[in-house]
N, C-alpha and C positions, 0 to 999 in steps of 0.2 A: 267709537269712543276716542276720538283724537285728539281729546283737550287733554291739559297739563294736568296733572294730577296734582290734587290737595296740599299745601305744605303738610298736615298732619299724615300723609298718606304718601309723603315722601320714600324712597328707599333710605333705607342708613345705612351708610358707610361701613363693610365689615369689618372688627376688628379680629387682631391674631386672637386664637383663644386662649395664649396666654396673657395679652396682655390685659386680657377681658374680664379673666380671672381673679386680679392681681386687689389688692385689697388696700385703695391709695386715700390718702386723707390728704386734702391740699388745705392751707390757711391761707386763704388768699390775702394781697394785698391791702391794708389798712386794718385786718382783723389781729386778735390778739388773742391768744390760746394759755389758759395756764390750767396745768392740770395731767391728770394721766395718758398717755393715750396705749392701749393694747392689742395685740392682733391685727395692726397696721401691718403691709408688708412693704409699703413704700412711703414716707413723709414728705411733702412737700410744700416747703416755708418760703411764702413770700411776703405773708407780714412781720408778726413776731409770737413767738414759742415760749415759755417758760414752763420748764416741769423737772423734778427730780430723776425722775429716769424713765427713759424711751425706752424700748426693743422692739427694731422694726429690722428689715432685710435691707434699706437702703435710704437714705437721707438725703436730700436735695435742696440745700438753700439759694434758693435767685440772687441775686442783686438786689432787692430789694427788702431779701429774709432779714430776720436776726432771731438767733437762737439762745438761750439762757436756760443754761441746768447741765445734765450728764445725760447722753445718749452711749447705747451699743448697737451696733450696726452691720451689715457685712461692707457695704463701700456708701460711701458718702463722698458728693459735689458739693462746695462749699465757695458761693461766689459772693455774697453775701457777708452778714458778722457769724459767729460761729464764739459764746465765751461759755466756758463750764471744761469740762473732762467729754470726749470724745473718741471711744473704741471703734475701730473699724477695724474687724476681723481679716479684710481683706486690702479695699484700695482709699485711702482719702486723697482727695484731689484738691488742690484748692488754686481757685480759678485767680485772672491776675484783678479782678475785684474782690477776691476775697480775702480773710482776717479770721484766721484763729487765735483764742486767745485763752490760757489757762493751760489743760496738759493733751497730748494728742497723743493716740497710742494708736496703733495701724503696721499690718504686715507690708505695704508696699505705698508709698510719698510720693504723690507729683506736685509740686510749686511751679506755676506757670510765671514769667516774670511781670513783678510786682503784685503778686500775690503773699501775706504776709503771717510769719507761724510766732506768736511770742508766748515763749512759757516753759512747760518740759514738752519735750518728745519724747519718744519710748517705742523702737520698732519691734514688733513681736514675730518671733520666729516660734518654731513648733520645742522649740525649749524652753520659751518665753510666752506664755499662756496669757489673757488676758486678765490682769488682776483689779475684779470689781470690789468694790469697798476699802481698797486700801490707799491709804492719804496719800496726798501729792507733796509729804516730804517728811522724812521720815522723825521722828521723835528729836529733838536735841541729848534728851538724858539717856547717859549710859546703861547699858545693858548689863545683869546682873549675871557674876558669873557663878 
């Protein structure tokens, strides 16, 4: 039996089993996503996204992603556009192609140079809990005392 064996009857490449595990939704390039998505554990945007609210364990926009709406996250890559409200429990990164735009909220900032954050920021520390549904600016009218 010395001949080459089948493409279909190839061996495949083993992956780690975690990362085999892992529960990844990619939008590929040119696609367009609007809508929920849930029990994702990893998103990754390289066309474009629009949804009211994500919860995923990690966020990943290419350089050719863009995002639109409010995500929570534990860390998010953001090389890509990136406009809405954006909690990352742990690290957002944004790469020097990348463009956050609206409010970013995150325990731990890397800005690579020429990568770009316009809007609020808000670093959360364990006294500073991540506050979902609350505006990104607070009322103008006084408070009743």
């Amino acid at each position: 039996m010395g001949g080459p064996l089948p493409a279909s009857a190839a061996p495949q490449r083993p992956q780690a089993p975690q990362e085999a595990e892992r529960r990844t939704l990619v939008v590929g390039k040119g696609i367009s996503l609007q809508g929920t998505v849930s029990d994702a554990e990893r998103l990754v945007v390289e066309g474009t996204v629009e949804s009211q609210m994500i919860h995923a364990h990690e966020l990943n926009i290419s350089g050719t992603g863009v995002f639109k709406g409010e995500v929570e996250v534990e860390n998010a890559e953001v090389a890509g556009v990136f406009d809405g409200t954006i909690t990352a429990r742990g690290n957002l990164v944004i790469r020097a192609t990348g463009r956050v735009l609206g409010v970013a909220r995150c325990r731990r900032l890397q800005v690579e140079d020429g990568g770009q954050l316009s809007g609020r920021m808000e670093m959360l520390t364990d006294n500073n809990p991540p506050r979902m549904g609350v505006p990104a600016f607070p009322s103008a009218e006084p408070a009743e005392v």
